[in-house]
N, C-alpha and C positions, 0 to 999 in steps of 0.2 A: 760383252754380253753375258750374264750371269743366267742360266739356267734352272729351273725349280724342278726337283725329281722329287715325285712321290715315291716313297721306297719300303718296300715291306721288309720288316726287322721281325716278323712272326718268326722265321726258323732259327733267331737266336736266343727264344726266351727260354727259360728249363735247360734239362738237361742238352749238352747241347752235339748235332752229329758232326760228322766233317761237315754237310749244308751250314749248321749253325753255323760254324767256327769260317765258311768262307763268309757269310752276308755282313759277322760282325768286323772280320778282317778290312771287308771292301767298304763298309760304312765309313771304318774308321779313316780309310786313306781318302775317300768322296770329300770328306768334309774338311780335308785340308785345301781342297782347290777354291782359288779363289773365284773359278766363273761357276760353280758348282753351287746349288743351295741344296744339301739334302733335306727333303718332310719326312721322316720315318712314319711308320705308321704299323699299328698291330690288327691283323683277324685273329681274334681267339676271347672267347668269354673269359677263358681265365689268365689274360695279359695283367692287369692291373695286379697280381699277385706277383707282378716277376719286375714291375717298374721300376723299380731301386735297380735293376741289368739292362734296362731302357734309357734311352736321352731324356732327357727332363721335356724338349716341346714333342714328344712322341702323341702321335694321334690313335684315339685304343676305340677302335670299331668290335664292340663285344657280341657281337653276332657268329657263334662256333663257327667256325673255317667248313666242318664236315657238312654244317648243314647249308651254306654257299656255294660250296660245291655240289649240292641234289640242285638246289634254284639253279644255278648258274647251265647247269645242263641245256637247261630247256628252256630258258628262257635270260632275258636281260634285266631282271626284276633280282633281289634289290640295287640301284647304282648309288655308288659311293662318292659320286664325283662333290657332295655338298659336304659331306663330312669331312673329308678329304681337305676341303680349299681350293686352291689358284692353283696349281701347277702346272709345267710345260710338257713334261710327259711321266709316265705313269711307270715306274720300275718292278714288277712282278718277278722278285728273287729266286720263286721255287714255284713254278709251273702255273700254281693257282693266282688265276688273271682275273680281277674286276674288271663288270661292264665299263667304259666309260669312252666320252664323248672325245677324249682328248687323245694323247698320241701315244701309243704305249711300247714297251719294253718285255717281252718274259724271256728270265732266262731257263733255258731246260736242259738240265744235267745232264742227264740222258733220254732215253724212249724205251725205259726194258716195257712199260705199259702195254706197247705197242710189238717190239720185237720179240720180246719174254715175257707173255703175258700170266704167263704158268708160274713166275717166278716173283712175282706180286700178289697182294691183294684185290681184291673187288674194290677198294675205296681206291688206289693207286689208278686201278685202269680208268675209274670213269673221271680221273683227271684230262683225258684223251679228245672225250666230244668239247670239253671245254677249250680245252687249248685250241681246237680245232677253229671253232666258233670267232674267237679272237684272232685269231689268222686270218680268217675267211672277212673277219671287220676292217682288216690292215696292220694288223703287229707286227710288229718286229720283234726277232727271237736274237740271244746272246746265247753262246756255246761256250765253251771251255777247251775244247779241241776242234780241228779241221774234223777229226773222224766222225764227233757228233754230228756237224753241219750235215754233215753226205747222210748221218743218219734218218734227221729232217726232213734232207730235201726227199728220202726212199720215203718215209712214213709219214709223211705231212705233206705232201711235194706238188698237191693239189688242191692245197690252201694257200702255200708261198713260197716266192720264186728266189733262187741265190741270193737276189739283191737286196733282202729284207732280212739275210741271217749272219750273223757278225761273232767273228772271234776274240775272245780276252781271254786268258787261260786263267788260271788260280797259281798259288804258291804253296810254300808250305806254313803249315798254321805255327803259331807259337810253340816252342818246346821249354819246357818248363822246369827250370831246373832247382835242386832241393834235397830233402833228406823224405829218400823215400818211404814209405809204412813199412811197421818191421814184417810184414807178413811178404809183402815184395821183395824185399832185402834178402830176408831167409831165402827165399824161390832163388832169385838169382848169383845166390853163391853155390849153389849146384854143380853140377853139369853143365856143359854147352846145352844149348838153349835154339831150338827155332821160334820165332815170332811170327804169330800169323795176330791183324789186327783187325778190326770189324765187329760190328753186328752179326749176331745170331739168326742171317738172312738165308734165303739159297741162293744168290747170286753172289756172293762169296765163296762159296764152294769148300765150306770146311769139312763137310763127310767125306767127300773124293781126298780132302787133304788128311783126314784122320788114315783113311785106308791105305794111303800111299805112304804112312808113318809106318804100319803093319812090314813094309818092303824095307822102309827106310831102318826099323831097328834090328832087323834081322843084320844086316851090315854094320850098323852102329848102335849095337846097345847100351849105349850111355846115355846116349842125346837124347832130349828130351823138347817135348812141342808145347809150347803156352797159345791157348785162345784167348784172346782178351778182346771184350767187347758186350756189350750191353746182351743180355739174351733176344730170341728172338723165332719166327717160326720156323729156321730150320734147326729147333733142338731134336724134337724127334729122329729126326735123320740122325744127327750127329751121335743122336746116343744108340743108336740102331749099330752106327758104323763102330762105338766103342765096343759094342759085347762083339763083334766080330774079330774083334783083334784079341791075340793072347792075352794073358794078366798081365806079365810082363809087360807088355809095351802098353796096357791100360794106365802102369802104373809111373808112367813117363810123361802122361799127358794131363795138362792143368788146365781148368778152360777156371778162368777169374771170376769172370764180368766186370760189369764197370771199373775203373781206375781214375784214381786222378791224376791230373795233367800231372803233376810230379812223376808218380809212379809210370805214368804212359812214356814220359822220357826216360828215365831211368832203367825200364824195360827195352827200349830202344837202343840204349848206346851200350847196353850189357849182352844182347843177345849178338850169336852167332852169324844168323844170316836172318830177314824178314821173308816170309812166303807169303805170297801174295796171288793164289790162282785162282784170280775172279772169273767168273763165266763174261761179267761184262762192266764195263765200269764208264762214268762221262768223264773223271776226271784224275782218280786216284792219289788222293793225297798221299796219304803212307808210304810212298816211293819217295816221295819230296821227303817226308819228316826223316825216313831211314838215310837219306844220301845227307841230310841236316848233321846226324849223327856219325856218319861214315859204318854205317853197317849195310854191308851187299845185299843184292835182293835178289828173290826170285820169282817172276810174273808172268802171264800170261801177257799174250798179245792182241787182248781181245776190246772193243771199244775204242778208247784212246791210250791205252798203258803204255802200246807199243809209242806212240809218238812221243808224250811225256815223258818215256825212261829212255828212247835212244838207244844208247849203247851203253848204258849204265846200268843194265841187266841181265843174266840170265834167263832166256824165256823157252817157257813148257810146253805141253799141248792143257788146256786145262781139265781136258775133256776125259784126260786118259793118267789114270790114277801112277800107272810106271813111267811114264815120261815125268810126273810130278815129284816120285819118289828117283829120280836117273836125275834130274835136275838138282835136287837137293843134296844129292849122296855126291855128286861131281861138285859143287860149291864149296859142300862140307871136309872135301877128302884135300882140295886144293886150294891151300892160301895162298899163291902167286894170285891164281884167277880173282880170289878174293877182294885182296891188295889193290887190281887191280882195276875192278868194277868200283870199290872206292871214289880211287886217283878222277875215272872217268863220270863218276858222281858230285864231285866237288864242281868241276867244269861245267857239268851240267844245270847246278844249281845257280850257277850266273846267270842263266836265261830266266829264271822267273822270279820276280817278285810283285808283293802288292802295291808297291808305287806303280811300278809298271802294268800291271792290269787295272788298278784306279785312273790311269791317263789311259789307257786304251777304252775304256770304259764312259770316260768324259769325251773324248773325241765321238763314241757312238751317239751319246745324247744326242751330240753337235749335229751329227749327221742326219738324225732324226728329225730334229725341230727342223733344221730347217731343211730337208727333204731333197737333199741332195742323194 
């Protein structure tokens, strides 16, 4: 029995986040199964500018996503089920769910919408009555961790019950190796190096991580912290939390932005330790790409970080700027520990791959169509 998924490929057109970089990872392994037919398909006016990073039978719905998201609110108006085609059920990659008649899929990374609503947008939150709406129809939701599930069932948990919410995890995305830009190059013949990686977000928590560098160079003034990551709304914070620290340790910190996947590996396998103190997270790649590269990490236990990294971490409190800087300075001061979160990194990375969540992925269709 072959299966036909309609699959939204919108979060891997453009520049692309960790979401991008998982839906094009899981496309690519879908389409290897032979009971598996994936339909890709784009929301966004401006997809047709990015087709040539699309499948050739890609279906491009140029109706903006933002303003489907005001319709979709309040109503089931417009449905895509004829644009669209024949399919068995409906894959909704990144939260934003079409009305439709047929059997559907959304996966949700996480709920900060819901549980950190302070820590989003106005457009992010009111992804919330939608999803809900598509519950309340019959959806079924896909997680990335058990942590998200429980997150669900607390915040969603009166639209759908356990039986309707299913786990596949992610892996780690491609590392890309090469000759990195001489401007990276330079940077990382330095000093030791902390790597903290992300968006310009506040669920990230890089102001708390700037202030906790304040503690951390008084002890090591050498070391030096790179942000790298797209900018983003929590720059004000971040530059609030730089004039608070001396010059000196102003003059230790590099925030990049964007990189390319060369330079993103090449930063990776050069630095020191990665710091990683999310307030919250569904899935946390950067653990996986760091243990890729055998560079130790430092994270929070907040979300799913704790379940995905095991024992392959050091973890913080994320909340408290000296437990952040007492986590780093104990990492930093100890290469046995180091060495050895490594070792228990490597092991760790056997548990996940995208073959492995492409078939856990294809068994959920299965489960869905036919309603077992």
């Amino acid at each position: 029995m072959t299966i036909s998924v309609a699959y939204d490929m919108t979060p891997a057109i453009g520049v692309r986040t960790g979401i991008g970089n998982v839906v094009s990872h899981l496309y690519n392994e879908l389409t290897k199964s032979e009971n598996t037919e994936i339909l890709p398909y784009t929301l966004s006016y401006k997809a047709r500018g990015y087709k040539d990073e699309l499948p050739n039978n890609n279906i491009f719905i140029t109706i903006p996503a933002r303003f489907l998201l005001k319709f979709w609110q309040f109503s089931n108006f417009p449905r895509l089920d004829k644009q669209l085609g024949d399919f068995d059920i409906l894959h909704a990659t990144n939260y934003l769910a079409p009305p439709t008649r047929g059997k559907q899929l959304i996966t949700i990374h996480d709920v900060t919408m819901l549980k950190y609503p302070e820590l989003v947008s106005q457009q992010v939150r009111e992804l919330a009555p939608v999803i809900k709406k598509r519950l309340n129809d019959g959806a079924h939701v896909h997680v990335p961790a058990q942590a998200i599930a429980e997150d669900v069932i607390k915040y969603f948990g009166d639209s759908i019950n356990s039986e309707r919410i299913h786990v596949a995890p992610f892996a780690s995305t491609d590392l890309v190796e090469g000759k990195p830009t001489k401007k990276i190059e330079s940077l990382c013949k330095g000093d030791p190096f902390i790597l903290s990686i992300g968006a310009l977000e506040p669920r990230k928590n890089h102001a708390r991580l700037i202030e906790s560098f304040g503690q951390i160079h008084e002890v090591i003034p050498h070391v030096r912290l790179f942000l790298v990551g797209p900018d983003g709304p929590a720059r004000p914070e971040i530059d609030r939390a730089m004039e608070n620290l001396s010059p000196e340790a102003r003059t230790k910190i590099f925030i990049t932005g964007t990189v390319t996947d060369v330079d993103r590996t090449y930063l990776l396998t050069n630095a020191t330790i990665v710091a990683y103190p999310s307030l919250y997270e569904g899935f946390g790649l950067p653990l996986l790409e760091a243990m890729t590269t055998q560079t130790p990490v430092v994270t929070s236990k907040e979300g799913s970080l704790e379940e995905v990294a095991g024992d392959s971490a050091l973890f913080i409190d994320p909340l408290s700027s000296q437990s952040i800087a007492e986590g780093i300075i104990k990492l930093l001061d100890n290469e046995q520990m180091r060495n050895e979160l490594v070792e228990k990194g490597k092991n760790r990375l056997n548990e996940y791959s995208w073959e492995k969540s492409a078939e856990m992925l294809s068994n959920i269709y299965k489960k869905i169509v036919k309603d077992i």
